[in-house]
C-alpha positions as CSV (number, residue, x, y, z in Angstrom):
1,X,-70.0,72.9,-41.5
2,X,-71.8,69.5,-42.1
3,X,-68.9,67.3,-43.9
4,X,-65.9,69.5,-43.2
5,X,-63.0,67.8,-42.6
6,X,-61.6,69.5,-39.8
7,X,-63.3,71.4,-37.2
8,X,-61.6,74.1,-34.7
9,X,-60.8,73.7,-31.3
10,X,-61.9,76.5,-29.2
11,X,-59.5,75.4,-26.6
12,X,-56.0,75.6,-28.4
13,X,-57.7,76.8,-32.3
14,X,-55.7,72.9,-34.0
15,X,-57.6,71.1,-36.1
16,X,-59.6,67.5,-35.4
17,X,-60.4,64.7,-37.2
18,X,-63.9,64.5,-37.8
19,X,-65.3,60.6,-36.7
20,X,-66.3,59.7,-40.6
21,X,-62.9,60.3,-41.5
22,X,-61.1,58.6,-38.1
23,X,-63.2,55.2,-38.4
24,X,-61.8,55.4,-42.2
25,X,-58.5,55.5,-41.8
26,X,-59.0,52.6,-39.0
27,X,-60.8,50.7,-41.7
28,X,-57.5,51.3,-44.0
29,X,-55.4,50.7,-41.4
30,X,-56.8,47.5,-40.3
31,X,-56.7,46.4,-44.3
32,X,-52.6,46.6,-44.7
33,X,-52.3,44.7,-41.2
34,X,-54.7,41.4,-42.5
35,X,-52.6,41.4,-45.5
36,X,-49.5,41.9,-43.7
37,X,-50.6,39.2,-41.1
38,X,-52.3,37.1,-44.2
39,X,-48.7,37.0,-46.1
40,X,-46.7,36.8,-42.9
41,X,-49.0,33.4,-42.4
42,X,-48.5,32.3,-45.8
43,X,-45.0,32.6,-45.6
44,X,-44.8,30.7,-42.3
45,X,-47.4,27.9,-43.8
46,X,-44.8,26.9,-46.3
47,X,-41.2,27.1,-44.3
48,X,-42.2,23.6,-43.3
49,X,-42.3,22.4,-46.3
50,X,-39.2,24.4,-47.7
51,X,-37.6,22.5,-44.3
52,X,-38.6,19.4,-45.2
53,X,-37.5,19.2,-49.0
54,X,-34.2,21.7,-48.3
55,X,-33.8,18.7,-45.9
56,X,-33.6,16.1,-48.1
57,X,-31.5,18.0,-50.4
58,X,-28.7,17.8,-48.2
59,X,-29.4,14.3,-46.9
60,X,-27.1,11.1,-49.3
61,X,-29.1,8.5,-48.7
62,X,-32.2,10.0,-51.0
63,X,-29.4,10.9,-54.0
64,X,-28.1,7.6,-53.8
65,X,-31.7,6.1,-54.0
66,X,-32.2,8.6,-56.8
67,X,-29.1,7.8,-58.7
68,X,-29.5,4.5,-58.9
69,X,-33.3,4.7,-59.7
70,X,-31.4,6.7,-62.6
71,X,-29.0,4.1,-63.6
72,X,-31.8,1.5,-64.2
73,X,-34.2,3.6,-66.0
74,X,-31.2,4.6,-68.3
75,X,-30.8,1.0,-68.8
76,X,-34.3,0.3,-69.4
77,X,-34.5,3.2,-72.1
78,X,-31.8,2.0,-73.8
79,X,-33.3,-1.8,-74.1
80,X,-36.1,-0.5,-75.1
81,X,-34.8,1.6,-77.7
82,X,-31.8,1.1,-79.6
83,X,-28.7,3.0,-79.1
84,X,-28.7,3.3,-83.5
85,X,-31.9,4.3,-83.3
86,X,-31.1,7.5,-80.5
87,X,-28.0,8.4,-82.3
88,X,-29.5,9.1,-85.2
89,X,-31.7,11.8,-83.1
90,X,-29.6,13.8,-80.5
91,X,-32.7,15.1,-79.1
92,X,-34.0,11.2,-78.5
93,X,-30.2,11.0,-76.9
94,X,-31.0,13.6,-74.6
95,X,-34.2,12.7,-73.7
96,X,-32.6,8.5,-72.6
97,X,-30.7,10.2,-70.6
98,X,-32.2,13.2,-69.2
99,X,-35.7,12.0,-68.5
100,X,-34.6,8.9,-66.2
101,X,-32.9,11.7,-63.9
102,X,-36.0,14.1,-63.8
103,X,-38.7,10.9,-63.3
104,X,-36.5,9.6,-60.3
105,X,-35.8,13.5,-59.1
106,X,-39.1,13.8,-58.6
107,X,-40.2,10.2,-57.3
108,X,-37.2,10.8,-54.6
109,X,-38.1,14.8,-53.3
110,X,-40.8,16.3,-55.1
111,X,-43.3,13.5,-54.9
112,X,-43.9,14.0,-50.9
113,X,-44.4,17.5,-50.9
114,X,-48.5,17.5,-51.5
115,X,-48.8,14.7,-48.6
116,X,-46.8,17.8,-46.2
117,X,-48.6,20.6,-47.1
118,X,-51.3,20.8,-44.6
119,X,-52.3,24.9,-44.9
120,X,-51.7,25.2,-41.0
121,X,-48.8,24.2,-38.3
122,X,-49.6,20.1,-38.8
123,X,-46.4,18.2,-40.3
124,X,-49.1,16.5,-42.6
125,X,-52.1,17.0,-44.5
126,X,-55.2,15.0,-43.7
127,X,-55.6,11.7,-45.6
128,X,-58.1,13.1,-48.0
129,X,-56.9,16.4,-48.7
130,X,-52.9,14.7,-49.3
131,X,-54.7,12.3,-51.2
132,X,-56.5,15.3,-53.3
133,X,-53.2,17.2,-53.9
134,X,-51.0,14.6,-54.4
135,X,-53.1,13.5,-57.2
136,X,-53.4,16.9,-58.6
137,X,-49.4,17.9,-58.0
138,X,-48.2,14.4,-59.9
139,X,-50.4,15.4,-62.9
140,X,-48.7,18.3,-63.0
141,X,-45.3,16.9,-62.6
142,X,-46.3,14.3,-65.3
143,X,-47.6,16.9,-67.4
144,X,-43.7,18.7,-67.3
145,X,-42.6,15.9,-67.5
146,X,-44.3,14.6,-71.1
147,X,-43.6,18.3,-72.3
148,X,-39.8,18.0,-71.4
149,X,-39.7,14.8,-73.2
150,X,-42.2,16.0,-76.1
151,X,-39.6,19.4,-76.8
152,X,-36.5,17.3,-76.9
153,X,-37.7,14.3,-79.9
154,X,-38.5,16.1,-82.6
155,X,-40.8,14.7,-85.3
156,X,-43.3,11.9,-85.3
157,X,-41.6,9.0,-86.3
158,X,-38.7,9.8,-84.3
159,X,-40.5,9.9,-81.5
160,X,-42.1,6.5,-82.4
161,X,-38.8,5.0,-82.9
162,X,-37.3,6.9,-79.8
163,X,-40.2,5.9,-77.8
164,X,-40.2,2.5,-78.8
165,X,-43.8,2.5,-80.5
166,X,-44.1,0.2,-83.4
167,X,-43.3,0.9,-86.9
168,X,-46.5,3.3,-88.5
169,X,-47.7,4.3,-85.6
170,X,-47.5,8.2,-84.9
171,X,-47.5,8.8,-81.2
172,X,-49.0,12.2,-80.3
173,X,-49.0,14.0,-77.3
174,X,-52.4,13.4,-75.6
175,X,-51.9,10.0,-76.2
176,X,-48.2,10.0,-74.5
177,X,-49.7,12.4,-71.5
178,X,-52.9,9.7,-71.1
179,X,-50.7,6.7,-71.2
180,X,-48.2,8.2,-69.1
181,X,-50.7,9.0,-66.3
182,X,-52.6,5.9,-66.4
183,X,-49.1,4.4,-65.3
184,X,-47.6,7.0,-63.4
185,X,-49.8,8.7,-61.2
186,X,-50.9,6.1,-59.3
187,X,-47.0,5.2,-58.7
188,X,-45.8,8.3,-57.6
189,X,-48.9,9.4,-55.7
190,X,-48.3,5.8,-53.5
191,X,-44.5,6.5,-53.3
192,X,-44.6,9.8,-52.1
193,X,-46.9,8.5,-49.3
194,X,-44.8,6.4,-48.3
195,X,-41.9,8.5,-48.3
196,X,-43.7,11.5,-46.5
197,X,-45.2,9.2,-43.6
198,X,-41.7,7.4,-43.3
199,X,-40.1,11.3,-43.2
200,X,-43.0,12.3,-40.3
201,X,-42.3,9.1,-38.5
202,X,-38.8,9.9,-38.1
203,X,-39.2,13.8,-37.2
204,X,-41.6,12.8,-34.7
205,X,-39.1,10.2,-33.3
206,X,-36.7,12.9,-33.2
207,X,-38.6,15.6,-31.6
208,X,-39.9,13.1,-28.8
209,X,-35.9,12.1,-28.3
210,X,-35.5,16.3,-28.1
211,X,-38.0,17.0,-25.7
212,X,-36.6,14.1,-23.3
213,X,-33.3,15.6,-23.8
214,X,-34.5,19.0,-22.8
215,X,-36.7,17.6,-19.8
216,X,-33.2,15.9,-18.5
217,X,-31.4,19.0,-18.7
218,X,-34.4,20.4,-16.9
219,X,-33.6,18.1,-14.2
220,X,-30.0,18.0,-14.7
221,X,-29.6,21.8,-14.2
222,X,-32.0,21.8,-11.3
223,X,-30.3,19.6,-8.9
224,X,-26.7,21.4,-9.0
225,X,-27.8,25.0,-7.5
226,X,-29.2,23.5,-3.9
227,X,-26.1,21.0,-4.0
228,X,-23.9,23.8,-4.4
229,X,-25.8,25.6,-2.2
230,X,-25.6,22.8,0.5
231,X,-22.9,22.3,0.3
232,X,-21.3,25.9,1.0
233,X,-23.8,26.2,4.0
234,X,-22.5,22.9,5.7
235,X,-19.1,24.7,5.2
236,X,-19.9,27.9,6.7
237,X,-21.3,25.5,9.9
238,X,-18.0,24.9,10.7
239,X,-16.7,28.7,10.1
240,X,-19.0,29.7,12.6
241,X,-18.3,28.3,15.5
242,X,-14.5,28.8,14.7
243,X,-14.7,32.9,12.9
244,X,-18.2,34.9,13.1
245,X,-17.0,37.6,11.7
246,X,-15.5,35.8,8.5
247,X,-18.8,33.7,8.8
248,X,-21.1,36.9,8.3
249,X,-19.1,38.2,5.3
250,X,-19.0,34.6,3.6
251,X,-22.9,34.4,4.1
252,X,-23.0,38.1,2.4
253,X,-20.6,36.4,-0.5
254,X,-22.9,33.6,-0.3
255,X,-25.6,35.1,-1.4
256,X,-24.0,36.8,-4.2
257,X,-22.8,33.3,-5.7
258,X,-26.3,31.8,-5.2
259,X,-27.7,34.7,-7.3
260,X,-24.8,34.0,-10.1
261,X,-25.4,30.6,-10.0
262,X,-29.0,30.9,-10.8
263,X,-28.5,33.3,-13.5
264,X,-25.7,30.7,-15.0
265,X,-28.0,27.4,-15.2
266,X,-30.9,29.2,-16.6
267,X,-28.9,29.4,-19.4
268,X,-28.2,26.1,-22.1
269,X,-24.8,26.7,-22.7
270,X,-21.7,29.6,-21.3
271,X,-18.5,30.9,-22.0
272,X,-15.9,29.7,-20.7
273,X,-14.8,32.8,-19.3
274,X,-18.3,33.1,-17.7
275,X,-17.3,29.7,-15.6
276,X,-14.1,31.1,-14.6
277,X,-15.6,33.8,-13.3
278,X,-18.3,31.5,-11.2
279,X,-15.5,29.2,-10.0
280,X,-13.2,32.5,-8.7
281,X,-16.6,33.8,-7.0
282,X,-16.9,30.3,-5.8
283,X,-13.2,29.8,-4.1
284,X,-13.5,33.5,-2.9
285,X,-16.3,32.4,-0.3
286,X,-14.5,28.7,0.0
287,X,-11.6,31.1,0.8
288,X,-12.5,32.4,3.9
289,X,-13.2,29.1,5.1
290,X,-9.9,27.6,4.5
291,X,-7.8,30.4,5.0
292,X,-4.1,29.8,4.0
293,X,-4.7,26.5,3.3
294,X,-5.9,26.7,0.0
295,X,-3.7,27.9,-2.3
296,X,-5.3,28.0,-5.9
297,X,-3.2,28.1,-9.4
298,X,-4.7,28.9,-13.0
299,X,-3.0,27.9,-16.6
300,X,-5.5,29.3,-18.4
301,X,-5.4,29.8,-22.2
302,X,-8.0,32.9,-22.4
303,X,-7.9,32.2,-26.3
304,X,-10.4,29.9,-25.3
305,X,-12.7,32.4,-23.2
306,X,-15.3,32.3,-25.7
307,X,-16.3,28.7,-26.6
308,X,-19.1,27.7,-25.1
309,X,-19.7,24.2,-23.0
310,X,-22.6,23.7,-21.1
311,X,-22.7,25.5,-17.7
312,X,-21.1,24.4,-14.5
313,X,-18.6,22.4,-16.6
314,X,-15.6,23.2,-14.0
315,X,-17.2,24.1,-10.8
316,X,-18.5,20.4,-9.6
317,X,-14.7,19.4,-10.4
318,X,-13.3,21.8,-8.5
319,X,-16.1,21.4,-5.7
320,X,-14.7,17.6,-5.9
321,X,-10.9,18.4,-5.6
322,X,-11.9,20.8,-2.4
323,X,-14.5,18.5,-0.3
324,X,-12.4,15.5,-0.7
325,X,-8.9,15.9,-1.5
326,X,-7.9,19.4,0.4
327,X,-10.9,19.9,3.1
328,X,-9.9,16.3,4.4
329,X,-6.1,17.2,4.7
330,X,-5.1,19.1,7.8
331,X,-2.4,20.8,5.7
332,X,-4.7,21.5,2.9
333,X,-3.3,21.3,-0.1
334,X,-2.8,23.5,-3.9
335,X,-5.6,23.3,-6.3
336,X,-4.3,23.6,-9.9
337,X,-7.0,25.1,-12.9
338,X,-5.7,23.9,-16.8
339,X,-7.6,24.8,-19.8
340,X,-5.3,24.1,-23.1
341,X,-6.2,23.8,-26.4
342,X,-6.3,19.6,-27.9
343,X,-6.4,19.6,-31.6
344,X,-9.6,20.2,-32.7
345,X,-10.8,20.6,-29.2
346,X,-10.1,21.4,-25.3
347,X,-8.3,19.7,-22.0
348,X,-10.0,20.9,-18.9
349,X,-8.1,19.5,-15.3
350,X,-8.4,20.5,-12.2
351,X,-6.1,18.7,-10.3
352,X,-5.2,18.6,-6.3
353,X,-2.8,17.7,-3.7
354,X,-4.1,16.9,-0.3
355,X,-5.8,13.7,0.2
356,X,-5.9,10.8,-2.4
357,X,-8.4,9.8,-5.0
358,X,-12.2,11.0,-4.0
359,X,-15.0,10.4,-5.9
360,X,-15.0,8.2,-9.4
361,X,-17.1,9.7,-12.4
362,X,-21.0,8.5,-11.4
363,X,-20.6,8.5,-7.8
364,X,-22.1,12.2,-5.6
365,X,-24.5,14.6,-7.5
366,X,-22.5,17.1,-8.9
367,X,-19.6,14.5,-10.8
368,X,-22.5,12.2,-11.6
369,X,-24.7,15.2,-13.3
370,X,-21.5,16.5,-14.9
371,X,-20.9,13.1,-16.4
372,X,-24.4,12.7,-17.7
373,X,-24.3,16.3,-18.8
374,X,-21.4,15.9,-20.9
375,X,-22.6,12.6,-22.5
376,X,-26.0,14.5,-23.8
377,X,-24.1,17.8,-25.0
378,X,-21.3,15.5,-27.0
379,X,-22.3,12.0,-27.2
380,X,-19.3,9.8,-27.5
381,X,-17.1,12.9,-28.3
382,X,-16.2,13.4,-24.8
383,X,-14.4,12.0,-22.2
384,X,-14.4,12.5,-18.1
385,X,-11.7,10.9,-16.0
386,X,-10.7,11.1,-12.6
387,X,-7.3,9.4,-11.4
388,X,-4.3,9.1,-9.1
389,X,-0.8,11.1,-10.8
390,X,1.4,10.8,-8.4
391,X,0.8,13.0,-5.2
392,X,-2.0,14.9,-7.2
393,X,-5.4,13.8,-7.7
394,X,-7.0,15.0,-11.7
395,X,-10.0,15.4,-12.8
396,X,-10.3,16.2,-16.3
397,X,-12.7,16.6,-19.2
398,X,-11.3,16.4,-22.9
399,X,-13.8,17.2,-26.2
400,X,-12.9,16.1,-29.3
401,X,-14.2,19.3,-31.1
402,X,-15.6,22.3,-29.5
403,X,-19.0,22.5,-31.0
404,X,-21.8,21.1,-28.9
405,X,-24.3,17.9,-30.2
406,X,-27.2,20.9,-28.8
């Protein structure tokens, strides 16, 4: 049959799609994605600019700016127009005190939106086309505006009087809208610039700070898996020559760590159970090297398990406490683990007996990266000491609250 929809198949006798009807449901098919994709990339064009003004919202140095933009306009209205005179017209009331708000609402957050909205990813629009809709968005706003203020003074010689026309004169609402754009669009176009360009400035400031930031922790996380690494290896040198056969099984463990450890600094921030877990894997190899002379004791308070810190937070300190305070000490020496709640944040120590005071914060590579670590992920909320009490040697990390700066 010529234009039969189905045709058998004298293989297994189930129906085929003829090709007329196979390229049209492609075609329909191919429809509902572009306007999926189209809306999807509509949507996505304007969460900038939903960021950007949500972001203001919740900023207080643009309401106080408002506000007071508020307070002087008030004022102005009301030297302009007697308070007699707006009594005798609640709606003129409303409007001297309502209308200052709105005008300084928008010249504070709506104002930059047209010089953001580029159509694409770019944080601004070209000159032209900013210029084009800032123009075109103000009228509008002025427009609102003018009707808001029209609707609330009712009547034309009230509005002349509320206005503060001169006696006779009947204001209408061309004239208002004409007057008021003559004035005001050219104001709040050039104040929205400003305050778009001085927005963009900043977020570029902040993203250039965020990708230096990133490229350090890059760097940062990078140098502590060959130290650690190294470091183990030099160890096992020495258990070599004195145990082979503990020697081959702490290569096997070894290997395991290094593996953990790689997983663990891909990774911007862990658990803290996740670090006790590297630091046991850790002492377990360190263990066959020192034998009985390590002795290791944990106060942990697992109610803390989950908060996250960024990685290798506690094994360069207890790295520290075993290459010079214990390794050193032909006795060896106890190695104590604390992790305690501190009001609104944490106490980490590790502390040691053995030999005194090692390294000082800033001094080897894994307390020096720790210390620089700690200063990007909490700023000034953190602090790192390392210091003498009594026999022991403590190293210890407090945070003020347990929510990382990023």
């Amino acid at each position: 049959m010529e234009d039969g929809l189905f045709h058998g198949n004298s293989g297994s006798g189930s129906p085929v799609l003829e090709p007329g009807w196979a390229a049209r449901d492609g075609r329909l098919a191919a429809i509902r994605r572009n306007r999926r994709d189209w809306g999807m990339l509509n949507g996505m064009r304007f969460v900038p600019l939903q960021q950007h003004f949500l972001s203001r919202l919740r900023k207080r140095t643009p309401w106080v700016v408002v506000l007071v933009f508020t307070a002087v306009f008030t004022a102005f209205q009301f030297l302009l127009v007697s308070a007699s005179a707006q009594m005798r017209q609640p709606g003129a009331l409303a409007n001297s005190l309502l209308m200052p708000f709105l005008m300084s609402f928008c010249y504070g957050f709506l104002t930059p939106l047209p010089w953001r909205w580029s159509g694409d990813d770019r944080s601004r629009a070209p000159f032209w086309r900013g210029l084009l809709q800032a123009l075109l968005f103000n009228a509008l706003l002025i427009l609102l505006l003018v009707a808001i203020s029209w609707f609330l003074v009712h009547g034309a010689s009230a509005k002349a009087e509320a206005l503060g026309y001169p006696r006779g004169v009947a204001p209408t609402f061309m004239g208002i809208l004409s007057l008021t754009l003559l004035g005001g669009l050219p104001m709040m176009t050039i104040v929205g610039a400003i305050i778009a360009f001085s927005v963009i400035s900043e977020e570029e400031k902040v993203a250039v700070e965020t990708k230096l930031e990133e490229a350090q922790w890059v760097l940062l996380r990078g140098q502590l898996s060959p130290h650690v690494l190294f470091n183990s290896l030099n160890g096992l040198a020495e258990l070599v020559r004195m145990d082979p056969l503990a020697a081959e099984q702490a290569l096997l463990d070894l290997s395991e760590l290094y593996r953990a450890l790689l997983r663990h600094g891909d990774r911007p921030k862990a658990a803290l159970s996740e670090e006790r877990a590297l630091v046991q894997r850790f002492l377990a190899v360190e263990g066959l090297r020192f034998g009985p002379r390590l002795q290791v004791r944990w106060e942990w308070d697992e109610s803390l398990d989950s908060v996250e810190t960024p990685p290798f937070l506690l094994q360069p300190l207890v790295e520290n406490a075993l290459k010079h305070g214990i390794a050193p000490h032909s006795a060896g020496g106890e190695l104590i683990i604390q992790l305690h709640r501190d009001g609104a944040g944490l106490r980490l120590r590790v502390a040691n007996s053995g030999k005194g005071l090692g390294l000082l914060p800033g001094q080897g590579v894994g307390l020096a990266n720790l210390d620089a670590r700690l200063k990007l992920a909490y700023g000034t909320g953190v602090a790192f000491h390392l210091r003498p009490e009594g026999a022991l040697t403590v190293a210890e990390v407090v945070l003020e609250h347990l929510e990382m700066r990023r």
